[in-house]
N, CA, C and O of each residue as an XYZ file, in Angstrom:
544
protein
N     122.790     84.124    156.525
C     124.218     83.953    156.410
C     124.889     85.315    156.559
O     124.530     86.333    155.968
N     125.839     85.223    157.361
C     126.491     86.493    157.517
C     127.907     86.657    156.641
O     128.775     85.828    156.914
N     128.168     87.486    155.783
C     129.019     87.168    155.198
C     130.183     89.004    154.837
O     129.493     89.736    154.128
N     130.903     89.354    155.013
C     131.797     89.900    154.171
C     132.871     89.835    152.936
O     133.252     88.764    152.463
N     133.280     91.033    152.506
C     133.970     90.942    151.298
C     135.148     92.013    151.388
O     134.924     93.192    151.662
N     136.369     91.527    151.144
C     137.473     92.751    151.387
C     138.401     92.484    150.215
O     138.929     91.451    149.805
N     138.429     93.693    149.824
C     139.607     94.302    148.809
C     140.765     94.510    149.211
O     140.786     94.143    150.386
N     142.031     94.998    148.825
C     142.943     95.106    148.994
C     143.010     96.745    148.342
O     142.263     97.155    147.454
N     143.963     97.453    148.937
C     144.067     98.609    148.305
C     145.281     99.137    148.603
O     145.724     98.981    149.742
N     145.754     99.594    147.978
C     146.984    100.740    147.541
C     147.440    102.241    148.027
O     148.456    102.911    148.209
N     146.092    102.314    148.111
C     145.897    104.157    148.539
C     144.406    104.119    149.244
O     143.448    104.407    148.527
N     144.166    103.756    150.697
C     143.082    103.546    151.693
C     142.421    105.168    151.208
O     141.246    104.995    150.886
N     142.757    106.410    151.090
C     142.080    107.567    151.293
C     141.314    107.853    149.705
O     140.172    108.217    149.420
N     142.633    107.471    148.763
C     141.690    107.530    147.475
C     140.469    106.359    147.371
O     139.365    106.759    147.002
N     140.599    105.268    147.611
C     139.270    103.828    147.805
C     138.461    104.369    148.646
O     137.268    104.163    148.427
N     138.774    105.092    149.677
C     137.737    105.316    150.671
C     136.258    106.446    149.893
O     135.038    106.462    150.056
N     137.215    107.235    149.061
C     136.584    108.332    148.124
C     135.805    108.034    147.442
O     134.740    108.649    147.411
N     136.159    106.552    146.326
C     135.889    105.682    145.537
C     134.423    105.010    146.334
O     133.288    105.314    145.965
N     134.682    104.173    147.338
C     133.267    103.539    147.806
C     132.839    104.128    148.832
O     132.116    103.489    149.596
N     133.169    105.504    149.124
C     132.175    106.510    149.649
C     131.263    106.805    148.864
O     130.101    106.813    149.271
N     131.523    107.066    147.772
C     130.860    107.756    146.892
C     129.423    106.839    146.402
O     128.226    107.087    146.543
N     130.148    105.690    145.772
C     129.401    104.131    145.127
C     128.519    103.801    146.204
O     127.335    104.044    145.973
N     128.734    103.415    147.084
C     127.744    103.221    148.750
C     126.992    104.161    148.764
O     125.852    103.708    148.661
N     126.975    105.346    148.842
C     126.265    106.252    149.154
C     125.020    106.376    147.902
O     123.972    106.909    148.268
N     125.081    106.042    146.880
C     124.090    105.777    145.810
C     123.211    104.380    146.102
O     122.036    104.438    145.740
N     123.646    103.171    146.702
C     123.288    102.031    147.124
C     122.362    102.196    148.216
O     121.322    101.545    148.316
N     122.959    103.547    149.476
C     122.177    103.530    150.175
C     122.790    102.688    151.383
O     122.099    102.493    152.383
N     124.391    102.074    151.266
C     124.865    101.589    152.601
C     126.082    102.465    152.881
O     127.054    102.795    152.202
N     125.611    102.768    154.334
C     126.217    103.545    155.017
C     128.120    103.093    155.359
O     128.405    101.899    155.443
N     128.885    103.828    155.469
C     129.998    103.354    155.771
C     129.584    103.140    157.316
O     128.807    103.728    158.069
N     130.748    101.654    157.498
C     130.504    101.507    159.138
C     131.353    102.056    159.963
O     132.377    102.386    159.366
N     131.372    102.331    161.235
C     132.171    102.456    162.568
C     133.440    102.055    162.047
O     133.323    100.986    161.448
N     134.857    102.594    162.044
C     135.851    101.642    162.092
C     136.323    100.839    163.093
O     136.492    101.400    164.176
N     136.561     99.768    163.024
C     136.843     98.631    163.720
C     138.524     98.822    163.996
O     138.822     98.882    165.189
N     139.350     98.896    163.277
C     140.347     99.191    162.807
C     141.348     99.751    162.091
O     141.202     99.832    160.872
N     142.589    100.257    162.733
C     142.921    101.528    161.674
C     143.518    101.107    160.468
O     144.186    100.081    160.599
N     143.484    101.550    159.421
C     143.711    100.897    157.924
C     143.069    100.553    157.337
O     143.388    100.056    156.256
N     141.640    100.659    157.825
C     140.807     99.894    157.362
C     139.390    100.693    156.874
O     139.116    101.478    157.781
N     138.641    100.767    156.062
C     137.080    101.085    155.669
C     136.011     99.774    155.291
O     136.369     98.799    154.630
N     135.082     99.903    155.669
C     134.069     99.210    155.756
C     132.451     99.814    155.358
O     132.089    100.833    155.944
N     131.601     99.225    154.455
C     130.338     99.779    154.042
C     129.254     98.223    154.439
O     129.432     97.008    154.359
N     128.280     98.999    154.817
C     127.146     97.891    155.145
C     126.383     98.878    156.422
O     126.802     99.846    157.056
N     124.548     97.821    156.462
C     123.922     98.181    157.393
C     124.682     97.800    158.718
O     125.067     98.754    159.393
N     124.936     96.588    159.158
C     125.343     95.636    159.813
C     126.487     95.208    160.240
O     126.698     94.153    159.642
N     127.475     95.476    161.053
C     129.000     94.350    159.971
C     128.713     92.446    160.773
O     129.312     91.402    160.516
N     127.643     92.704    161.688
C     127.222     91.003    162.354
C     126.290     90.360    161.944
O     126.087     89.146    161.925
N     125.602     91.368    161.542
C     124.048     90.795    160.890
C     123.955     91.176    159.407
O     123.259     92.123    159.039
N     125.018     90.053    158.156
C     124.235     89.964    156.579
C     125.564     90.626    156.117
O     126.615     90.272    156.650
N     125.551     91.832    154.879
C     126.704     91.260    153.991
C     127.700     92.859    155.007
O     127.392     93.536    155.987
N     128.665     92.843    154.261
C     129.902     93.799    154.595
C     130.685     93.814    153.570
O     130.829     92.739    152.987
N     131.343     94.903    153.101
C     132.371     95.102    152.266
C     133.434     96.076    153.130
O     133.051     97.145    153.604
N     134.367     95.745    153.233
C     135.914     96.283    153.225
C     137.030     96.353    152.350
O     137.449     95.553    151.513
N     137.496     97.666    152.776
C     138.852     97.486    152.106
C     140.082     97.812    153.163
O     140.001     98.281    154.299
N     141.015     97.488    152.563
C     142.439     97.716    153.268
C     144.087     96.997    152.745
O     144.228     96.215    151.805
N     144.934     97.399    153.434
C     145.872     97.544    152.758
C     146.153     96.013    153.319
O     145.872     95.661    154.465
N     146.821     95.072    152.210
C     147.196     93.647    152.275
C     147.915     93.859    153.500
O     148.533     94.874    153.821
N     147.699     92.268    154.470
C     148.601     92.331    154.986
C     149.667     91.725    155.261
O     150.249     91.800    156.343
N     150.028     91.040    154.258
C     151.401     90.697    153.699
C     152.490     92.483    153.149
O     153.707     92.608    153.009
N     151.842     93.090    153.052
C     152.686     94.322    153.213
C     153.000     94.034    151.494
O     153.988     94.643    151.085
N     152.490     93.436    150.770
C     153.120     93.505    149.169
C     151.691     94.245    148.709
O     150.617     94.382    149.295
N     152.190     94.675    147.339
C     151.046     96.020    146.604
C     149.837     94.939    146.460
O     150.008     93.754    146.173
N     148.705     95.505    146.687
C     147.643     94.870    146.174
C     147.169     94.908    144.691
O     147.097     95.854    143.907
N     146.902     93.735    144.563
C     146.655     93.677    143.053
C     145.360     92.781    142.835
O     144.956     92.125    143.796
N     144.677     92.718    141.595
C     143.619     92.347    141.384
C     143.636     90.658    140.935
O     144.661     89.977    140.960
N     142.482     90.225    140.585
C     142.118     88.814    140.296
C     142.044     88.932    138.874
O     141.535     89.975    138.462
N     142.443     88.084    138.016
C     141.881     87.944    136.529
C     140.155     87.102    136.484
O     140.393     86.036    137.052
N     139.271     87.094    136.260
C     137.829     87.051    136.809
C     136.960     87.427    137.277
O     135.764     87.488    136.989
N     137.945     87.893    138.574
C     137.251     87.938    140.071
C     136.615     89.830    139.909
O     137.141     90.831    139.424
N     135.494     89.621    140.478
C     134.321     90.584    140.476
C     133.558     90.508    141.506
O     133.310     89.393    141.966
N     132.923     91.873    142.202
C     131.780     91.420    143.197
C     130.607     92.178    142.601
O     130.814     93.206    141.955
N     129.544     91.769    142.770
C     128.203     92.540    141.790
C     127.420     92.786    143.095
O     127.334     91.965    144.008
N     126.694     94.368    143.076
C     126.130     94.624    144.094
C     124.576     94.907    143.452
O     124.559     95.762    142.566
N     123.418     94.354    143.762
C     122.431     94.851    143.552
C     121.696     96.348    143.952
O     121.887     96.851    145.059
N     120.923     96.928    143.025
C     120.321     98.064    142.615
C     118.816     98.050    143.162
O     118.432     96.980    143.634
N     117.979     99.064    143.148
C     116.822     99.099    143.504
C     115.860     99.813    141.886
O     114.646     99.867    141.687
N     116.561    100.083    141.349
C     116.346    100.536    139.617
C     117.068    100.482    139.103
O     118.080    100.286    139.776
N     117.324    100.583    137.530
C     118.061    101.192    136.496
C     119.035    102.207    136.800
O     120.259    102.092    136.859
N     118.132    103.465    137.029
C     118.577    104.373    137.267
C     119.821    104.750    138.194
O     120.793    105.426    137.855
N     119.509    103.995    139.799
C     120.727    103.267    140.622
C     121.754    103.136    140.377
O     122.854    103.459    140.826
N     121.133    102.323    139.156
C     122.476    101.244    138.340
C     123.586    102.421    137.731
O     124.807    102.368    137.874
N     122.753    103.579    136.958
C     122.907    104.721    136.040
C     124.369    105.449    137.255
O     125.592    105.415    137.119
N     123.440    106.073    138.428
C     124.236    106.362    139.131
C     125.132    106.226    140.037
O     125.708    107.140    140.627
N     125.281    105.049    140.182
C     126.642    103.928    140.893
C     127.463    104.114    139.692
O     128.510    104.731    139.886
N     127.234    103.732    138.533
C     128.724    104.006    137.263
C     128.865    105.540    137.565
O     129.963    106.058    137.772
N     127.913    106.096    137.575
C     128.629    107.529    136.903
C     129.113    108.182    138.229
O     129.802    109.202    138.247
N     128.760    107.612    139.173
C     129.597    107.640    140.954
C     131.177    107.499    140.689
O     132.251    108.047    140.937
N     130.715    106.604    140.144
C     132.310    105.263    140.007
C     133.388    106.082    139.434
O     134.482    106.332    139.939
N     132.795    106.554    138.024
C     133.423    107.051    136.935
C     133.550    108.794    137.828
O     134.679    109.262    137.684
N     132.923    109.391    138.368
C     133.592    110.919    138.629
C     134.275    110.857    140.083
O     134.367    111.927    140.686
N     134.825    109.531    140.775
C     135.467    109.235    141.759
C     136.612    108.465    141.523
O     136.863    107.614    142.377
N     137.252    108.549    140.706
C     138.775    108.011    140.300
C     138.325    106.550    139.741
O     139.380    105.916    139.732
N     137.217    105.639    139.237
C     136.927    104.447    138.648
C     137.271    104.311    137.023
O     137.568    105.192    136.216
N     137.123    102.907    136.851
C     137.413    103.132    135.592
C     136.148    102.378    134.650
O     135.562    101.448    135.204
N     135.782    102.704    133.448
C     134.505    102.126    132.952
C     134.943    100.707    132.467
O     136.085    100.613    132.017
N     134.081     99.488    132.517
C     133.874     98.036    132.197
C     132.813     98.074    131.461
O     132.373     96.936    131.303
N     132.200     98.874    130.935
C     130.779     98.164    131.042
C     129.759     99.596    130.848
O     129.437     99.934    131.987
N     129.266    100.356    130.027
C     128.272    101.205    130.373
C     126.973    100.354    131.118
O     126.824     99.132    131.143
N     126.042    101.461    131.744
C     124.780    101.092    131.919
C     123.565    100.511    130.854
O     122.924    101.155    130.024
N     123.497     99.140    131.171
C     122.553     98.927    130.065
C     122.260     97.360    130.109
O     122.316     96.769    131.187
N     121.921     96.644    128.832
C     121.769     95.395    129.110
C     122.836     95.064    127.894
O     123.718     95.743    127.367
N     122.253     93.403    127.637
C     124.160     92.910    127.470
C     122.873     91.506    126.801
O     121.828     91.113    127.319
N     123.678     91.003    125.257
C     123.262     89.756    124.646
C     123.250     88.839    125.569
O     122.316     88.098    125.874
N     124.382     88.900    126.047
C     124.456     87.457    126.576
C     123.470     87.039    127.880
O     123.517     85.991    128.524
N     122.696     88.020    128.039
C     121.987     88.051    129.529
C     120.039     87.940    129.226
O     119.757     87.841    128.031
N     119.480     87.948    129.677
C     117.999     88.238    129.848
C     118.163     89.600    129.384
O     119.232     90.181    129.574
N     117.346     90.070    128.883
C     116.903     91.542    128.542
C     116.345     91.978    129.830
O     116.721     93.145    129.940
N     115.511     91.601    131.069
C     115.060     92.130    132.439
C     116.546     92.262    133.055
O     116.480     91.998    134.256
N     117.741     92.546    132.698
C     118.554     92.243    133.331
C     119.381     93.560    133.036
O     119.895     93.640    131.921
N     119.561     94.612    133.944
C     120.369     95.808    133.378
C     121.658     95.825    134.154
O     121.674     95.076    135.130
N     122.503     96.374    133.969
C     124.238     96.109    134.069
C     125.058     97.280    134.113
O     124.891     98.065    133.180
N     125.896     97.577    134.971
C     127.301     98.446    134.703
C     128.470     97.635    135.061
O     128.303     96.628    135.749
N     129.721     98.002    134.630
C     130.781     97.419    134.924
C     131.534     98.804    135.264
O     131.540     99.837    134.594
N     132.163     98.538    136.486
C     133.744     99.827    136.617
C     134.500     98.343    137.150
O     134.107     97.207    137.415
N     136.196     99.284    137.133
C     137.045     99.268    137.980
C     137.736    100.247    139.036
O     138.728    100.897    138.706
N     137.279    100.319    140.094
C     138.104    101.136    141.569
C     139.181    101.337    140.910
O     139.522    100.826    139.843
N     139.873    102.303    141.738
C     141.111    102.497    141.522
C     142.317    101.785    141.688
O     143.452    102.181    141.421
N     141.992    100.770    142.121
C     142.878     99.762    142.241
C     142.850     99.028    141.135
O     143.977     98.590    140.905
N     141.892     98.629    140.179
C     141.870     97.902    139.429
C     140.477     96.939    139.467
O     139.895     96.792    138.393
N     139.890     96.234    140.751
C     139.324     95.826    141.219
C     138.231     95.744    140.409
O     138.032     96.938    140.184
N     137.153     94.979    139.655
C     136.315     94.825    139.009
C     134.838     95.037    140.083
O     134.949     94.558    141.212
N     133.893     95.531    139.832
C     132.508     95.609    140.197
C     131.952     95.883    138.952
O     132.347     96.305    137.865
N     130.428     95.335    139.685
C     129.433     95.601    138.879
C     128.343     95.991    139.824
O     128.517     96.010    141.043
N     127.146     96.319    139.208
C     125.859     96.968    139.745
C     124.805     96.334    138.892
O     125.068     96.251    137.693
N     123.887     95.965    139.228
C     123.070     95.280    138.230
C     121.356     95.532    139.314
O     121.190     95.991    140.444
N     120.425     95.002    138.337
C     118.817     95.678    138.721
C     118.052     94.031    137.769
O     118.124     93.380    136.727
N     117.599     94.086    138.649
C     116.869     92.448    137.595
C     115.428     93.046    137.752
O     114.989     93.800    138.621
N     114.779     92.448    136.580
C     113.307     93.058    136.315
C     113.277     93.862    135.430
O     112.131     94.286    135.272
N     114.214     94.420    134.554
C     113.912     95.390    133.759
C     113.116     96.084    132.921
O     113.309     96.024    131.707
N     112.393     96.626    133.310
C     111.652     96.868    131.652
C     111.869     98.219    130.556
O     110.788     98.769    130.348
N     112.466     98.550    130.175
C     112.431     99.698    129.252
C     111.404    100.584    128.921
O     111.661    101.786    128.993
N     110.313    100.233    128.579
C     109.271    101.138    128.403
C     108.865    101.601    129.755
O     108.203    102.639    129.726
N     109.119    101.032    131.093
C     108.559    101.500    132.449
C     110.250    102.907    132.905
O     110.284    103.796    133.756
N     111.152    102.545    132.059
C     112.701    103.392    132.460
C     112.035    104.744    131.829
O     111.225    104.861    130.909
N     112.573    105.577    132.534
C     112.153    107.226    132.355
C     113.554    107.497    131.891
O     113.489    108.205    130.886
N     114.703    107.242    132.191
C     116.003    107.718    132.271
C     117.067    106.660    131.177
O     118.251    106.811    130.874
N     115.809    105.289    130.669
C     117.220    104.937    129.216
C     117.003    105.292    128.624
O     117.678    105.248    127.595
């Protein structure tokens, strides 16, 4: 399934800063621009997932979802560790430290930010084990 995901944003150069930064810990490259106004992260943008952002184009301020979140998977903990603290020294805001959470599986580790827009993400690593983490 080929699929993308686009944000809305306010200030394209500060977001761009924001999931330059977050991508670049994930390990997906920003893509080619397609269009001006616009940023894009992924291997692919035809083949599997894509994330964009850009400025609405209804021309009114972009604003966020009450819920609405996109969760990007991790390759460790640690990942997880440094996508927040990406997040957090690139204009983000904290949801969530790195860690696990009652309500979840304990194999299940977690961050929450918000972009500068407001925009909710998360980062998460399934499999966890603690005694195998060098870095909780």
């Amino acid at each position: 399934m080929n699929l993308f995901t686009t944000y809305g944003t306010n200030d394209l150069s500060r977001a761009i800063r924001f999931y330059d930064a977050i991508f670049s810990v994930l390990e997906q490259p920003r893509l080619p621009g397609w269009s001006s106004g616009w940023a894009g992260w992924g291997k692919n943008a035809g083949q599997g997932t894509g994330f964009w952002i850009c400025q609405p184009f209804d021309a009114k301020p972009a604003s966020v979802g009450n819920g609405t979140m996109i969760a990007f998977p991790a390759k460790s903990a640690d990942q997880v560790r440094q996508f927040h603290a990406a997040g957090i020294n690139n204009g983000g805001m904290n949801e969530g430290v790195p860690g696990i959470r009652n309500r979840y599986k304990p194999d299940f580790y977690v961050a929450y930010l918000r972009d500068p827009d407001g925009n909710k993400l998360s980062c998460f690593y399934f499999h966890y084990d603690s005694e195998m983490d060098e870095g909780g």
